[in-house]
N, C-alpha and C positions, 0 to 999 in steps of 0.2 A: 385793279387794285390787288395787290399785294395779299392772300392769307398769312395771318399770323399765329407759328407752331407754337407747341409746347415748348421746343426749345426757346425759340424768341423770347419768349416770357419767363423763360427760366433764368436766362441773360440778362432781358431786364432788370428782375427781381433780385439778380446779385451782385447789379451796378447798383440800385439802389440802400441794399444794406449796406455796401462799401462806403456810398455818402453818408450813412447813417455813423457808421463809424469813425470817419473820417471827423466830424461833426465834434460827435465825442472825444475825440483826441483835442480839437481845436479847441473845446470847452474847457477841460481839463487845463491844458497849457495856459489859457485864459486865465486863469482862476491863480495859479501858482504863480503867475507871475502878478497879477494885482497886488498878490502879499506882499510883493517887493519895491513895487512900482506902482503905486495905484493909478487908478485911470476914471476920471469919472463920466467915461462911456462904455466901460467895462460891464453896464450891466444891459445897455441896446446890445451891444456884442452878444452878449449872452442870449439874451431873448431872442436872436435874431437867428443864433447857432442852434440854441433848441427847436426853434419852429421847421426851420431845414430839417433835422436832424429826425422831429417828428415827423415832420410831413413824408420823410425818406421813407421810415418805417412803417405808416401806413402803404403808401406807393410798394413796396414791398414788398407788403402782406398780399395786398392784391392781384401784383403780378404772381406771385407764388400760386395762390388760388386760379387764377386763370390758365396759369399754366398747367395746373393737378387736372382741370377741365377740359381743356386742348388735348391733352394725353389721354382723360375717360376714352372722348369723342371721337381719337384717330384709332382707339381697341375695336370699338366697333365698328 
């Protein structure tokens, strides 16, 4: 099996915020355009872009932190 670096996880960690903001972007647009157009699944949409959105940013956080730990581990 495979070790996984510091870097891996820093990789991860900034495919994940990229989802996270991608998310964001997709909310936003969502949203401006309901003004124009309503939709009344506009707000599953939403719920559904936040939960991604959050779960990304947890996912993240995490790989961030495992990664600051991969790098303690490989100093010593």
């Amino acid at each position: 099996m495979k070790t996984v670096t510091a870097r891996d996880w820093t990789r991860r960690s900034q495919l994940c915020f990229g989802v996270a903001v991608i998310c964001v972007l997709f909310l936003v647009e969502t949203a401006v355009a309901h003004r124009s157009v309503p939709h009344p699944a506009s707000p599953i949409i939403w719920g559904v872009l936040g939960l991604v959105g959050t779960g990304a940013v947890v996912a993240g956080i995490v790989c961030r932190l495992r990664a600051r730990r991969a790098g303690q581990a490989a100093r010593r």
